[in-house]
Every structure is written in C-alpha cells, then in structure tokens.
C-alpha positions, 0 to 999 in steps of 0.5 A, spaced: 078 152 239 070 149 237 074 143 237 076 143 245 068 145 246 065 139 241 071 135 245 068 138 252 061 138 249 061 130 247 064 127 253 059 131 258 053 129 254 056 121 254 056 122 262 049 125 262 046 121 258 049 115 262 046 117 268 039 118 266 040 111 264 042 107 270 037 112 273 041 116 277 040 124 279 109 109 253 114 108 251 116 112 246 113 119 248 111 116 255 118 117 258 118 124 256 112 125 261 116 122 267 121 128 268 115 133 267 115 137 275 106 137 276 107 141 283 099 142 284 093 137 285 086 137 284 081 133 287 074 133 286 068 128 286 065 125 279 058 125 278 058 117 279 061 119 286 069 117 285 074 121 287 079 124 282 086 127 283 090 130 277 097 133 278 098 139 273 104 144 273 107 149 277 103 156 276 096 154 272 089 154 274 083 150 275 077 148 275 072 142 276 064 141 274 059 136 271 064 131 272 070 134 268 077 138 269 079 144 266 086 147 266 090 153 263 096 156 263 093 163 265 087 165 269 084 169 263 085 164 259 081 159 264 075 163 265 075 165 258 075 158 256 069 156 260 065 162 257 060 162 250 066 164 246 072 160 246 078 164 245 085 163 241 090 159 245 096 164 244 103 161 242 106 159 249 099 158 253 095 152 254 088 149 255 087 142 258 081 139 259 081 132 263 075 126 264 075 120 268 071 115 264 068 109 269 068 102 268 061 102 267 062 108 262 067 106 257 063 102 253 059 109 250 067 111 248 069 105 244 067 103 237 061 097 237 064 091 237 071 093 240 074 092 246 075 097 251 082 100 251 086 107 252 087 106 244 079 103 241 078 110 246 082 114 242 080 112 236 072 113 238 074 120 239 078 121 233 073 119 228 066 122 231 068 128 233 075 131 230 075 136 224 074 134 217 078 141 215 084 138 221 089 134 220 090 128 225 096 123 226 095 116 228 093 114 234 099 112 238 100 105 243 104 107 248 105 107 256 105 111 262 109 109 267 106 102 267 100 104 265 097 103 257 096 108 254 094 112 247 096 119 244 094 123 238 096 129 236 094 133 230 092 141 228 085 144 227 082 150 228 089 154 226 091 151 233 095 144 235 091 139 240 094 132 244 089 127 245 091 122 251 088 116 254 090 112 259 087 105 263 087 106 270 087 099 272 080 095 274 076 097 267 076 105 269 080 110 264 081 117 263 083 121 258 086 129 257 085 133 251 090 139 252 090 145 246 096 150 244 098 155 239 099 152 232 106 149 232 107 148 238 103 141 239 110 137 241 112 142 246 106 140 250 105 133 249 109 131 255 105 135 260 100 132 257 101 125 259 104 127 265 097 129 267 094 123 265 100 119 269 098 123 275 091 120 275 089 117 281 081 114 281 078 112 288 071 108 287 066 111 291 065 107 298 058 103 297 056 104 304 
C-alpha cells in the first residue's frame, strides 16, 4: 500500500507546486463500467476553484482535502488510509483515490514532448512512480462512455492496483487510482472506471 500513499503523495506535491508557481495561495473494459450502480455523489471545490463531482457505490465512505478524493469500501479503512500507517486492503475491501487534474495542470502529468492525453497521462504516472518490485500491465487506450480514456492494472506491495485516466473534455482530466486485495484487481476494474465516467468538471466562474 506505500504505492497508493507515493501515488497520493505525488499528484499533491504536483498540485502544490502548480500553485506556487502561478502564484496562487473503452471499449473493451469501459462497457463494463456502464452497468456498475454509483448511488452517492461527492462534490467538493479543487484548490483551483472548480467544482467536482464523483459518483462512488452504494454503502462506501468519503472524503475530500487539498484537492483530492478519497474512497473506501469501510469506514475504518478510510480513516486508516489517511493516517501515518497505511493499512492492508483485506480481500473484498477497496480504497480508492481520485484527482482532477486542470488544463493548466496536465503538462506536469505527461512525459516532455508528449502530448496530452488520458493514455501519455498514464504512462507518466506508471513510469515515475510504480514499484520496481511490482509487476505492471500495459497501459490500455480505451473509452468511457464517450470519453478517451486509459487503464493500467498491475500488482504490487502484495496488493492488486487499477490506474484509470480519463479526458473530461476542454484539456482537463482526471484520474482514479483504486487499491484491493491481491487477486482480486479484475473484480474492481469496472467500479473504477465507472467512478472516472461519473466524473463531472465545472471550471470556476471567473467573476
């Protein structure tokens, strides 16, 4: 699980140091996520002042701060996920991390010279951050609904990890990073993207 914390860690230090700069205080997998039930929905204000909504299923826990979502499957395992030690993901329990990522953002999350899209998205996060004792999949082109997307699935840190990014429209993205038991990765993959399809992105008002 320090690869969930390193993920987690990462896209907020990127974020931070975003804002002191501008000076500022699929097919394939993706049908499966259409007929996955999200009954809740969190909304909350990114630290660039959009609002985010995210549905997530029946009978998790949420929470949001600097600029990120956190999901879990039980309340312990929530509030354990946000403390110092990171705990184990049991078999049939899932943690899940979101984080909208901004037009003005997205050239942090992608490999120089490439252009941005929810796979060079992906494929920045796999190689700077994962798990050299891991073993990760290939990056996926896929879509979500009508949107571009990209999966990764893998293992590491004895537990099973789902990487999805997708494109929100008008430069902006977003990505969910779900964690469970190892083994069990395929049986999440779908709640994953559904989450990611659910997303919704409203830019601040610049009045």
């Amino acid at each position: 699980m320090r690869y969930t914390r390193s993920l987690l860690f990462v896209a907020v230090a990127m974020l931070s140091m975003f804002l002191v700069a501008c000076g500022t205080s699929g097919d394939g997998g993706g049908n499966n996520a259409e007929s996955v039930n999200l009954s809740q929905t969190l909304t909350y204000d990114d630290e660039m002042g959009a609002t985010v909504t995210v549905s997530y299923p029946e009978g998790w826990f949420s929470e949001s701060a600097d600029g990120t979502a956190s999901f879990a499957s039980t309340e312990d395992l929530l509030t354990q996920a946000g403390g110092v030690d990171t705990p184990e993901v049991p078999s049939g329990e899932v943690v899940a991390i979101m984080l909208a990522l901004p037009s003005e953002m997205v050239s942090f999350f992608v490999e120089d010279g490439a252009d941005p899209s929810a796979v060079a998205i992906a494929n920045s996060f796999v190689s700077d951050i994962i798990d050299t004792e891991g073993e990760i999949g290939e990056v996926e082109e896929t879509t979500i609904g009508e949107q571009s997307a990209a999966v990764v699935q893998g293992t590491t840190e004895g537990v099973d990890v789902v990487l999805v990014t997708i494109d929100l429209g008008d430069g902006n993205y977003a990505l969910v990073f779900g964690a469970t038991a190892e083994g069990e990765g395929n049986d999440i993959r779908a709640t994953i993207e559904a989450m990611a399809g659910s997303i919704e992105y409203t830019v601040a008002s610049d009045e």
